[in-house]
Structure formats: C-alpha cells, structure tokens
N, CA, C and O atoms as a GROMACS GRO file, in nm:
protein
  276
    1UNK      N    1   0.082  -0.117   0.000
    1UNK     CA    2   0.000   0.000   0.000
    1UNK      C    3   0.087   0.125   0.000
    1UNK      O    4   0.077   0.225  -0.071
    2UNK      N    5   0.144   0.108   0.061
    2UNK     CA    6   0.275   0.266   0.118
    2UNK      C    7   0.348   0.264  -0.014
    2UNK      O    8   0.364   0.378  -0.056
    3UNK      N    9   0.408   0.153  -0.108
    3UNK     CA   10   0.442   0.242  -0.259
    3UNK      C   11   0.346   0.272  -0.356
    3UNK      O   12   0.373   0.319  -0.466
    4UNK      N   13   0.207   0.238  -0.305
    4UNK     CA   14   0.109   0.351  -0.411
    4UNK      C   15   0.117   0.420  -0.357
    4UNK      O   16   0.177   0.523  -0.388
    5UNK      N   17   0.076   0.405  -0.276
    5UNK     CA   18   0.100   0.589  -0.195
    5UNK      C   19   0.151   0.675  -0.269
    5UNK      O   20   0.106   0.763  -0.343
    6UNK      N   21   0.306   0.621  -0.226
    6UNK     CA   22   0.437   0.771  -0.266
    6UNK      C   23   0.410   0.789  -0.349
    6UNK      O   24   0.368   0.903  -0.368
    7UNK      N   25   0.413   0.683  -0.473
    7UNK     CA   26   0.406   0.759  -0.641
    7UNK      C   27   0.317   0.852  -0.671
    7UNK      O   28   0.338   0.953  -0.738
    8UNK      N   29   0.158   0.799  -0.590
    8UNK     CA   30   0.071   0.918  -0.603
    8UNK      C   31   0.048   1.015  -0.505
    8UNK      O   32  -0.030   1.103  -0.542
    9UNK      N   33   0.089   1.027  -0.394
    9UNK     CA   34   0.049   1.134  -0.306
    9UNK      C   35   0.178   1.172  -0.232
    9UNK      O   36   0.271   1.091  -0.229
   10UNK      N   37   0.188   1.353  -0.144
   10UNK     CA   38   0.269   1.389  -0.118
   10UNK      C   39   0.265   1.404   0.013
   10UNK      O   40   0.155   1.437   0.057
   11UNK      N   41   0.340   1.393   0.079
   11UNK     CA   42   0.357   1.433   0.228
   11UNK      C   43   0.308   1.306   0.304
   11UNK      O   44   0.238   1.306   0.405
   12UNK      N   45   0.355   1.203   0.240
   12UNK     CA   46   0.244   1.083   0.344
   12UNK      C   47   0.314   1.044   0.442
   12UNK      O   48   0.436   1.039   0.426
   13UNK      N   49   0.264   1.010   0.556
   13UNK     CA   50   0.360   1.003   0.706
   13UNK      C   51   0.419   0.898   0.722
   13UNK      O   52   0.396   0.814   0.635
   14UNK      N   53   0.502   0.865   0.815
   14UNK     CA   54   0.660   0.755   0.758
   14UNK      C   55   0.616   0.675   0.814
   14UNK      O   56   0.548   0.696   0.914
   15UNK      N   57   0.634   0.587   0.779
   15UNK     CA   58   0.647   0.427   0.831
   15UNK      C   59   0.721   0.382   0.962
   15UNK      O   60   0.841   0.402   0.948
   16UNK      N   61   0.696   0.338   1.063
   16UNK     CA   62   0.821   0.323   1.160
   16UNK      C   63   0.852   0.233   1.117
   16UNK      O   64   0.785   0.152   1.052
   17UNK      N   65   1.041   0.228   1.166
   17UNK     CA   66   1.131   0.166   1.094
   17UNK      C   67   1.042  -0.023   1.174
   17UNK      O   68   0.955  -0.048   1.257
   18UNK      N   69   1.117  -0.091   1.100
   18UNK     CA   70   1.158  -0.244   1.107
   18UNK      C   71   1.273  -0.287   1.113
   18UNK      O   72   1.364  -0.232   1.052
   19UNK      N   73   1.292  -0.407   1.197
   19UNK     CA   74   1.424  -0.504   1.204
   19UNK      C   75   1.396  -0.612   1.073
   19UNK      O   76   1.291  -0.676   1.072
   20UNK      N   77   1.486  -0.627   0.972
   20UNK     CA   78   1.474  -0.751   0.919
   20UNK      C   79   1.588  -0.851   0.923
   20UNK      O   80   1.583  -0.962   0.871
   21UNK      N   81   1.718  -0.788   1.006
   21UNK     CA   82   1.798  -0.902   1.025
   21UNK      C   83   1.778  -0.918   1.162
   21UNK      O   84   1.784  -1.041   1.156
   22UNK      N   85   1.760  -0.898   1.272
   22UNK     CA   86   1.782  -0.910   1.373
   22UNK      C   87   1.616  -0.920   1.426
   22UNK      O   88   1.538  -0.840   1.374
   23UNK      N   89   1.567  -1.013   1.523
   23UNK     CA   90   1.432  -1.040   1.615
   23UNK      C   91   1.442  -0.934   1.680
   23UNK      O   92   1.550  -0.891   1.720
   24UNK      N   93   1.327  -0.876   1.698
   24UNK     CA   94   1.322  -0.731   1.750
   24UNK      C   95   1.282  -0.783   1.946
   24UNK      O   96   1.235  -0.889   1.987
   25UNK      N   97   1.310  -0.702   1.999
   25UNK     CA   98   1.303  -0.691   2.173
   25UNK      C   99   1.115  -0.695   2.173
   25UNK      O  100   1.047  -0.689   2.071
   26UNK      N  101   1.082  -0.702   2.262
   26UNK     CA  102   0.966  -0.668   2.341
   26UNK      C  103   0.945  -0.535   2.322
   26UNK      O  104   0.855  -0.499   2.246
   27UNK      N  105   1.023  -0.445   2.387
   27UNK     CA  106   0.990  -0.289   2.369
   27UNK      C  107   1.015  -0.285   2.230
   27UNK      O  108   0.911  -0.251   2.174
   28UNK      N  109   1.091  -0.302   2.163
   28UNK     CA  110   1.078  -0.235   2.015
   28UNK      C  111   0.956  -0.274   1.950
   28UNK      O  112   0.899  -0.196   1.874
   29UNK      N  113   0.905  -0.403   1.976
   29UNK     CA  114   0.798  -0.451   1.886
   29UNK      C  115   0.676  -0.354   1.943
   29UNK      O  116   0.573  -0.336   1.878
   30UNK      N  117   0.698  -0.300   2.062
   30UNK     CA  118   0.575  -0.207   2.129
   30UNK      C  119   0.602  -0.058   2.048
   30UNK      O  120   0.515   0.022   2.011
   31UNK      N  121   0.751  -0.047   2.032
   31UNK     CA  122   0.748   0.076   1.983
   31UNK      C  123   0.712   0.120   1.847
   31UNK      O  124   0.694   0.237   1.814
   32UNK      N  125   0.699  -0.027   1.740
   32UNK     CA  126   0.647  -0.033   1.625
   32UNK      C  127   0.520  -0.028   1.622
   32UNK      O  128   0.452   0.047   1.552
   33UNK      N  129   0.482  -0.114   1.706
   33UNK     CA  130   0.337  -0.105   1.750
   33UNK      C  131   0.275   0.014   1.723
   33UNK      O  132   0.196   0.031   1.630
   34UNK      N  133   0.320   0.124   1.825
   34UNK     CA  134   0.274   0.260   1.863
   34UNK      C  135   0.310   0.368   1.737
   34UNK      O  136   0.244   0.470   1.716
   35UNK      N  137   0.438   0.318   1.652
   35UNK     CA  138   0.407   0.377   1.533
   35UNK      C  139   0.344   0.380   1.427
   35UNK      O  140   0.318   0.480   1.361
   36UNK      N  141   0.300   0.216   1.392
   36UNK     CA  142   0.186   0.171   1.316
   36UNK      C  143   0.082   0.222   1.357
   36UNK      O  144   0.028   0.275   1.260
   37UNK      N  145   0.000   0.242   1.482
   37UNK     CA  146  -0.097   0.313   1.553
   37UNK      C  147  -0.110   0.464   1.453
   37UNK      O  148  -0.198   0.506   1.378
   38UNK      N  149  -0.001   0.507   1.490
   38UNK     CA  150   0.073   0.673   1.463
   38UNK      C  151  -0.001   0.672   1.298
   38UNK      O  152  -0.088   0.734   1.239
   39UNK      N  153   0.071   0.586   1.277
   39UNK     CA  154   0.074   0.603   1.070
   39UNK      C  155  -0.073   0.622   1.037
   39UNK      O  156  -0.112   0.710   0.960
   40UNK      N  157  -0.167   0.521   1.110
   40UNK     CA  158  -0.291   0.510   1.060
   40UNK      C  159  -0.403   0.596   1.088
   40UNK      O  160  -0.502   0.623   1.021
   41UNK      N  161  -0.366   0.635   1.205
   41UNK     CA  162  -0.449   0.773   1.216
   41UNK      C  163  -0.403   0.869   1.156
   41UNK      O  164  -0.487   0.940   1.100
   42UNK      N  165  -0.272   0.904   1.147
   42UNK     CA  166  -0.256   1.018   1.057
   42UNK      C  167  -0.321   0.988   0.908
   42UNK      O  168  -0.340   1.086   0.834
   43UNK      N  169  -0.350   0.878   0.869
   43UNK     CA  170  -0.352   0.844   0.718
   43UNK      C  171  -0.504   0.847   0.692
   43UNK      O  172  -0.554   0.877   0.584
   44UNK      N  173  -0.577   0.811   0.813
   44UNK     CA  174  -0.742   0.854   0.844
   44UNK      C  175  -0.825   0.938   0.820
   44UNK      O  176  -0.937   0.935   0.770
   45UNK      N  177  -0.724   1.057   0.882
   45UNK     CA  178  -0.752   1.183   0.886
   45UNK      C  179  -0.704   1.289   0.755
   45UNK      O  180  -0.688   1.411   0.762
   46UNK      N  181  -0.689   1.211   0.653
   46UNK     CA  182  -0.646   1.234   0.557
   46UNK      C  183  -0.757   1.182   0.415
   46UNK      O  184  -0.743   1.072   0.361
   47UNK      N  185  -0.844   1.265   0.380
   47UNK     CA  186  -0.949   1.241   0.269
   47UNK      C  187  -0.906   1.262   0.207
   47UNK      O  188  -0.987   1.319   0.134
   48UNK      N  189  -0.786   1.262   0.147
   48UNK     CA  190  -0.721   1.222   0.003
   48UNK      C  191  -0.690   1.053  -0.028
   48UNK      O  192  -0.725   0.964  -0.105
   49UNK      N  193  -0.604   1.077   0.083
   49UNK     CA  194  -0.568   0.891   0.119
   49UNK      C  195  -0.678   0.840   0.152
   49UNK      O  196  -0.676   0.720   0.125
   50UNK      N  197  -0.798   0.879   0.209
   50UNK     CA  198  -0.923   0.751   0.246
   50UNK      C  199  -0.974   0.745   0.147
   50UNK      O  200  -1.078   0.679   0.153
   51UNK      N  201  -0.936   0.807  -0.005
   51UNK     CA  202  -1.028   0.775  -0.088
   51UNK      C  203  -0.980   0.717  -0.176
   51UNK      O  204  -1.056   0.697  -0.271
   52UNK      N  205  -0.824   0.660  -0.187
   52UNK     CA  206  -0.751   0.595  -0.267
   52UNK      C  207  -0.802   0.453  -0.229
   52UNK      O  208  -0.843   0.404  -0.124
   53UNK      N  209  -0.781   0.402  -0.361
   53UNK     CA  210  -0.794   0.272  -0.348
   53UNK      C  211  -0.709   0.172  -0.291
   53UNK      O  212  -0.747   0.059  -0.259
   54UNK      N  213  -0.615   0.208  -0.281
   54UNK     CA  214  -0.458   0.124  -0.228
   54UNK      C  215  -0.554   0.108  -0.121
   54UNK      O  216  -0.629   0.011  -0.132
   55UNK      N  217  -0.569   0.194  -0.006
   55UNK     CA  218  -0.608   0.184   0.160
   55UNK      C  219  -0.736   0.214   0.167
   55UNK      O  220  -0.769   0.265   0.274
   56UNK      N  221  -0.826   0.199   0.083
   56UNK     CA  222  -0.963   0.123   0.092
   56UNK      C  223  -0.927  -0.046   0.067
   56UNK      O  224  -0.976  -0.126   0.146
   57UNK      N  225  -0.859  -0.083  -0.020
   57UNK     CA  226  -0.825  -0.213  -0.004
   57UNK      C  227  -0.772  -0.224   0.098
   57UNK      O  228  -0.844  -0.294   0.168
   58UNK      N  229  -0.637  -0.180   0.179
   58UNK     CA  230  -0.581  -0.247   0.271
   58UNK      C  231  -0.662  -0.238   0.412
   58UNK      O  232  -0.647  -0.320   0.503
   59UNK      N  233  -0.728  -0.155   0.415
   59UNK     CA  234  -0.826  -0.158   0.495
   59UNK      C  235  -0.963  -0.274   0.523
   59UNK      O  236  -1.020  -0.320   0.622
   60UNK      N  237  -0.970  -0.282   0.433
   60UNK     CA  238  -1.108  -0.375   0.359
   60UNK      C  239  -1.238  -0.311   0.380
   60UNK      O  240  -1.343  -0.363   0.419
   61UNK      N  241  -1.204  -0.138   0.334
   61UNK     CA  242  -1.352  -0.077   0.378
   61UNK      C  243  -1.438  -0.144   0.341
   61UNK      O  244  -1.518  -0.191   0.423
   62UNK      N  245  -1.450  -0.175   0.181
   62UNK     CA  246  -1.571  -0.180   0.081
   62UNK      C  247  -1.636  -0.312   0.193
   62UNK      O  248  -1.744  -0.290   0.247
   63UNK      N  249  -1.579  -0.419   0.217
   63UNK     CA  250  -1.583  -0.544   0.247
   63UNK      C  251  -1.629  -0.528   0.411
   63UNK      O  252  -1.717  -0.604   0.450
   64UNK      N  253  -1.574  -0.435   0.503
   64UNK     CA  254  -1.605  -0.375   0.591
   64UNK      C  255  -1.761  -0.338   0.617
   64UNK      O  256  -1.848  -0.399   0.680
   65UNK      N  257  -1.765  -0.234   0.556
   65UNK     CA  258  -1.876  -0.193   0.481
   65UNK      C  259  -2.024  -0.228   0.497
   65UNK      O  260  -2.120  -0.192   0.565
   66UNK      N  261  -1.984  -0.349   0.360
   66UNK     CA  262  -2.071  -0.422   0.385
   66UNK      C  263  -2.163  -0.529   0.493
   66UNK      O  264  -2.284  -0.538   0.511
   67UNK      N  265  -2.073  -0.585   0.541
   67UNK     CA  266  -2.062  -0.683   0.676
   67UNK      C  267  -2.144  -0.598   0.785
   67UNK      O  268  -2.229  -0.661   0.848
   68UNK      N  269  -2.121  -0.419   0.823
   68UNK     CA  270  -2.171  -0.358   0.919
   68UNK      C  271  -2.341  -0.373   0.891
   68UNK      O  272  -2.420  -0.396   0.983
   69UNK      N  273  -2.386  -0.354   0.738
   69UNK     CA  274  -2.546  -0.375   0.711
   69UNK      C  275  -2.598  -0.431   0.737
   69UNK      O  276  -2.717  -0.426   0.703
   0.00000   0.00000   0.00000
C-alpha cells in the first residue's frame, strides 16, 4: 500500500522503521506497534488517502462496509 501511496500522493507520514535481520526486543515490537498506531491515524484523517484505493483495499472498507449492514 505505502508504494502507491508515494508515487501518487505527497507528504504521506513515515512508516516506523523495522528489524529484518535481527528479532526485535519486546519494547521495540511495542514501539512499532505505537508507530503503526501513529501512521494510521494520521492516514485517516487524511481524505485524500481515504479515498484511494490502495487503503480502501488495505483496509477492507468496501468489504467492511458491507458486513456492518
């Protein structure tokens, strides 16, 4: 989802980093945690990005959506 993003939209908020060689600690996996948290509300609050399709898919609004009816 995050490289449709970039190509099409500007200013989109960063990703917290990841370990991919090394098993991450307890606290770090909390601290990813709390940045993934971070990313998605900022990306929420953003009606440019809620109306892209990338993160209506990764979301599963449409599918969402439906299920609430």
């Amino acid at each position: 989802m995050y490289k449709a993003l970039e190509n099409t939209y500007h200013n989109i908020p960063v990703l917290p980093s990841k370990s991919f060689l090394f098993k991450m600690t307890e606290n770090e996996m909390d601290q990813r945690r709390k940045g993934l948290e971070e990313f998605l509300q900022k990306m929420v609050i953003r009606n440019d990005l809620m109306n892209s399709e990338a993160v209506k898919s990764f979301l599963q609004l449409d599918k969402n959506a439906s299920e609430m009816m």
